[in-house]
Phi, psi and omega in degrees: 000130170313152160239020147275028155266317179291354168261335174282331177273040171197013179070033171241130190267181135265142161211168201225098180280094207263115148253033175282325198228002183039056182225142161274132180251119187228148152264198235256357188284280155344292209288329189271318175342293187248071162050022187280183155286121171286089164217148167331135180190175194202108192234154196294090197341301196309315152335292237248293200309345178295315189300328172262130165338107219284324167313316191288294207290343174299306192296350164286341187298286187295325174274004154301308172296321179309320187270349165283320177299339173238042164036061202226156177297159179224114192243143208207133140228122273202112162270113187275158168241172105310202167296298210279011193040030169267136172324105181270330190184180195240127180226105260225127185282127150219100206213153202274109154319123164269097184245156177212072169093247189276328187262170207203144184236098167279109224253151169151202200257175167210137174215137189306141159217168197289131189270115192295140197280156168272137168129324200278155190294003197220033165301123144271351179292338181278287210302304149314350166261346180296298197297324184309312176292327180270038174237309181332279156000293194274351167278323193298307195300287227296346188289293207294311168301313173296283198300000163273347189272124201247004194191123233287011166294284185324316175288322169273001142271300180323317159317298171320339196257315200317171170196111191279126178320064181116350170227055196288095189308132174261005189216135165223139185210137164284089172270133162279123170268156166208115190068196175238077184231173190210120174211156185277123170310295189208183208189149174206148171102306198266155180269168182297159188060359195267022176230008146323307160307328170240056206253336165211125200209160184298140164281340135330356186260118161324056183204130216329302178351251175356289200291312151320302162310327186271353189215027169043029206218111193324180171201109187262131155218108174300332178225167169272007174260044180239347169257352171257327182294327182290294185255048162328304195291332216247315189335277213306319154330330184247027208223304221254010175240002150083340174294114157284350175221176187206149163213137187246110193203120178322163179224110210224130158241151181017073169087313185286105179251121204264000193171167160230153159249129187246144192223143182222149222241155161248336162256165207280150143242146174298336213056066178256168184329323187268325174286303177318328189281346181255332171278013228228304201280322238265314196300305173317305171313341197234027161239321177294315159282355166287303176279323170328286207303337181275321148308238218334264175346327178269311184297291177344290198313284193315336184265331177318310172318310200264315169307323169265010136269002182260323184263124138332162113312141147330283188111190177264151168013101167261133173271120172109345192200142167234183179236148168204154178168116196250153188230114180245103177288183175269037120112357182271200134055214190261052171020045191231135176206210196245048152256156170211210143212159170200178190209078210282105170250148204276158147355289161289003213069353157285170161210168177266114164281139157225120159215165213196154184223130180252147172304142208067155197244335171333183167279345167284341165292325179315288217292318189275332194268337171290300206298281189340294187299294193275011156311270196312342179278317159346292188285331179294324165260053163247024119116019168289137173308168178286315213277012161280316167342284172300005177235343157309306195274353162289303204292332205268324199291305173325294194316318202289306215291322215241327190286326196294324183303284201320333220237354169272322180298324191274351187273329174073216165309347198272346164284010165264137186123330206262092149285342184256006185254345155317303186288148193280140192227122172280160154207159190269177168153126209253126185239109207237125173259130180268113134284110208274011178276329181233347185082022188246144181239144174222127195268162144255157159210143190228075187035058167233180191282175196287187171238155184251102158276134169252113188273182225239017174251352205103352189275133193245150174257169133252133168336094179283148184211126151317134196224174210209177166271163192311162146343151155039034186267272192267165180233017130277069209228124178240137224234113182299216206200127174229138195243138158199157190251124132338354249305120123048139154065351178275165165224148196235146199236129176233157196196154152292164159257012164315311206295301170338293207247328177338110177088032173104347202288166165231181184320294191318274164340319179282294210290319151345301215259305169329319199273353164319313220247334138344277207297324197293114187268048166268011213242017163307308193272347179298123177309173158300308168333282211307326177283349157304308185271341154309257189328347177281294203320333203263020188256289211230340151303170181302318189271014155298309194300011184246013238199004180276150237255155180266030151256146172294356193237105203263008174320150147298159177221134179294134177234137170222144175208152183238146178229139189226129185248142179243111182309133184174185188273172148094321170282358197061041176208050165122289178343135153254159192171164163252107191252136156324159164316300181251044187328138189305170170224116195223149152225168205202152202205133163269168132236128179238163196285318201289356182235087204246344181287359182261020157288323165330289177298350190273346190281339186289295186281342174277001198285314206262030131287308204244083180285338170221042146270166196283329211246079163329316216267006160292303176308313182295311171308310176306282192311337162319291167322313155315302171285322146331304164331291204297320218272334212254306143000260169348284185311287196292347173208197184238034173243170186264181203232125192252107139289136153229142174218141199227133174243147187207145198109172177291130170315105165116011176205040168286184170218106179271139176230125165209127178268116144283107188281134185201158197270355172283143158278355152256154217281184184249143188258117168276132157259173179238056205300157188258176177311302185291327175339134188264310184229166180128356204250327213334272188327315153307298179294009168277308199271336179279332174274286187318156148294271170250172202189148180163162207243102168250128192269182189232171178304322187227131114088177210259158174220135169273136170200134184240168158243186184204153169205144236295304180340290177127346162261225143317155191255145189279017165249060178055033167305024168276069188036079165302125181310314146002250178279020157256082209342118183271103183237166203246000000 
């Protein structure tokens, strides 16, 4: 008897699948299988595929592939249709992948098997769909978590977690190559030390791994004597863990099988096909996150790398001052960008903070924030003042910007195209020269933000400081200088603007929410650190999402920020000292005639000096006045104008002074102003507003000054507009 009879009397066909010429060879058995005329025939694949449930044949795809890569049988069960798309029958495949690179020939049976009634205990149509869908499931979870995994600890916990639908592995280990040597990444299941014998061994060596690396191709052992018959030398090592089955399955990126992943069993597995397909996909997945988390690791290395070779040290101690100043990149790329701070001692015996941010966040803002940072300390330690400094280093920057050009033109085409190593890149930068002996500061600033003092009751300022255009704008650019003392116990805060704008904020909104975490007076007692990392935090923490800003646009930004405490009571950073109870609160503002728009910031700072005085409408009135003072300066004479103001006293029984200083020697005059009058009131709203008011002259020009005092009356050394100190005019 042939023996396609004897395959036809038990239902089993042959069939021969080519897609190289994309035709199926079925004898006459086959043929009726799938529902064809039963005879020897040789048909077009599209033919046979229509014939199967679109469900089926997608899972024949994969387990085609499988069995081809582990050179193994490819076993299927297979729902035939018809034209009408009805079930005729079930049919179970089993056939040897022919693979020769992309084409591939599958030669083997179709054989009938019996369809279960629904309802009966051995529906296998259920119990398979059941097991597909929880297999999906769980491919879906295991995908989402490994690609959530940022680090290669993280992917082998995630490994560690999984739990596979209906086979769950209790021991799992990563092995690695390196050279040709194989040693374990990580382990779950094993007692600490139980991965010695394999922590490092030759890929010559007789053991599943290894054999995996060398020949890219699973390794299923279903029993342990399948595994001792396979692996003698190595058995007594795995003999001693208690497993009965084991799979062993590469771990191949591009081409590459870079590891194994070994899943080991305490009950027997078959491995069948569909569990091998789930170990399969699973193995791909935890080799494709394993090289992610090692890129992520290798940038990581690398930025690390560049920042501490790009970020300073403190340097030691200064007596009388501490420092503190955290660096965050944004979080893309290789998390390196173009802020920077350094802290620089000077010549004299001072020393300087700098901080400065260049546009953009790439490695060319990096690359430009390294060259800037070692401009400016150069030139500060050749003992140059800050606005020279800061007039070197716009010229230095100009310079980088006018050599690239030059060095693009002599390159010719191949430098066409780089538009963006063309464009010129600005930078902010804020330069502060110190004296830790007195507390005097003298600023430069290059359109980066002001600095912020917290003064030793909580109360925060931000600095109005004369300012210049960014670096490397004009390269001839002069930048003033602004002087004020530190006072005991204050702390001055310098930030970029990432600290600002992170998280939707614009300049108001941000610093709103910065002078917040100032002010709070649980943050008295706070070392300096701890108040550094409270501001990264209030940024970059969980409670920045409570805390976002009324722009639509949440990019991130690199933040740098220094923070310099002058010792004293009241800063948290250490000190010791003797403070009044109720410590003064003062501040001081240039207005210069060519800058008449910083009367604004000078009406800003008395608002947020007496931010809880008890009267508004005493604040409204101080601000008036102010701006009258200041603006009558401006107008009436050719000098700039030096406000200082001071509150002093108990809370609900202070006393405010605030003086304009200016270089004319002629006094204000009362005038009688008519209705329409543009000016002319100064001197009335002094006498109408003011507690006391009065005119003192100087050596070079004059200083106006009123008080106010929180009460609401008279100052208690009989401040009712002493005749005394008050011009007799006419």
């Amino acid at each position: 008897m042939r023996t396609e009879d004897v395959l036809a009397a038990v239902a089993t066909g042959l069939w021969r699948w080519d897609n190289v010429s994309g035709t199926v060879s079925l004898d006459s058995e086959a043929a009726r299988l799938l529902g064809l005329p039963p005879r020897p025939a040789t048909v077009p694949e599209s033919a046979v595929r229509s014939r199967f449930h679109p469900v089926d044949w997608n899972e024949v795809n994969g387990i085609v592939s499988l069995a081809a890569a582990e050179g193994t049988l490819a076993e299927a069960r297979l729902r035939i249709m018809d034209e009408d798309g009805r079930v005729l029958r079930t049919v179970r495949s089993r056939s040897k992948p022919m693979v020769d690179r992309t084409d591939f020939q599958l030669i083997g049976t179709l054989q009938e098997i019996a369809e279960p009634q629904p309802g009966t205990t051995g529906d296998h149509t259920a119990i398979t769909g059941d097991w597909r869908r929880s297999r999906e499931a769980f491919l879906l979870d295991a995908g989402r978590a490994l690609a959530e995994a940022r680090s290669t600890a993280e992917v082998l916990r995630v490994a560690a977690s999984l739990s596979m639908p209906g086979f769950s592995p209790d021991g799992l280990a990563v092995f690695g190559v390196a050279g040709d040597r194989l040693s374990i990444i990580g382990h779950h299941g094993h007692d600490a030390g139980d991965e010695g014998p394999f922590s490092d061994m030759r890929l010559e060596t007789d053991y599943p791994a290894a054999e995996v690396v060398r020949t890219g191709r699973a390794i299923y052992l279903p029993s342990p004597e399948e595994y001792k018959r396979r692996f003698p030398a190595t058995w007594p090592l795995a003999q001693r863990f208690g497993r009965a089955s084991w799979a062993f399955l590469p771990l191949i990126v591009a081409g590459r099988t870079m590891g194994t992943w070994m899943a080991a069993f305490r009950h027997p597995v078959s491995f069948s096909p569909d569990e091998r397909s789930v170990l399969t996909t699973v193995a791909r997945m935890l080799a494709q996150a394993l090289q992610r988390a090692g890129v992520a690791e290798s940038e990581r290395e690398l930025s690390t790398g560049l920042q501490r070779s790009m970020m300073p040290t403190l340097g030691p101690e200064i007596p009388g001052m501490t420092v503190a100043a955290r660096y965050v990149p944004t979080g893309g790329g290789l998390q390196v960008g173009g802020d920077w701070y350094d802290m620089i001692p000077l010549p004299s015996g001072r020393f300087a903070l700098v901080i400065g941010d260049v546009q953009g966040h790439d490695v060319r803002a990096a690359g430009l924030m390294g060259q800037l940072r070692i401009a400016v300390r150069a030139y500060a330690s050749e003992g140059h003042r800050p606005d020279a400094v800061l007039s070197r280093a716009s010229r230095f920057l100009a310079g980088l910007h006018t050599s690239a050009l030059g060095g693009a033109a002599g390159a010719g085409p191949a430098a066409d195209g780089d538009d963006d190593f063309l464009n010129p890149r600005f930078a902010t930068c804020l330069y502060v020269e110190c004296d830790p002996a007195t507390g005097v500061l003298e600023l430069a600033r290059a359109g980066h933000p002001e600095p912020a003092v917290r003064m030793t009751d909580g109360t925060v300022l931000m600095r109005s400081t004369a300012g210049g255009l960014p670096l490397g704008i004009v390269p001839d650019t002069d930048y003033p200088t602004t002087r004020f003392t530190l006072e005991p116990g204050e702390t001055m805060m310098l930030c970029t603007d990432g600290l600002i704008e992170t998280g939707g904020h614009d300049l108001d909104t941000g610093w709103a929410r910065l002078k917040s975490i100032l002010e709070s007076e649980a943050h008295g007692s706070e070392s300096l650190e701890e108040l550094a990392d409270l501001l990264v935090s209030a940024v970059h923490g969980p409670s920045s999402h409570h805390t976002t800003g009324p722009l639509a646009d949440r990019r991130e930004d690199d933040i740098a920020v220094v923070l310099l405490c002058r010792e004293g009571a009241g800063c948290g950073c250490g000190g010791a000292g003797t403070a009044p109870v109720r410590p003064a609160r003062r501040t001081v503002i240039t207005v210069a005639q060519v800058e008449p728009e910083r009367i604004a910031s000078a009406r800003r700072q008395i608002r947020e000096l007496l931010h809880d005085w008890t009267d508004p409408d005493q604040v409204d009135s101080a601000v008036l006045m102010v701006s009258e003072m200041v603006t009558n300066v401006l107008m009436h004479t050719d000098g700039d104008a030096l406000l200082v103001a001071e509150a002093v006293g108990e809370l609900g029984a202070r006393r405010l002074r605030v003086e304009v200083a200016d270089s004319s020697d002629e006094l204000p005059h009362k005038r009688h102003p008519g209705e329409m009058a543009s000016s002319g009131r100064g001197v009335l709203l002094m006498e109408m507003l003011a507690d006391t008011w009065g005119v003192d002259p100087q050596g070079e020009g004059k200083s106006i000054w009123f008080e106010l005092c929180e009460t609401g009356g008279g100052s208690e050394d009989g401040g009712d507009g002493d005749a005394a100190s008050v011009p007799v005019l006419d």
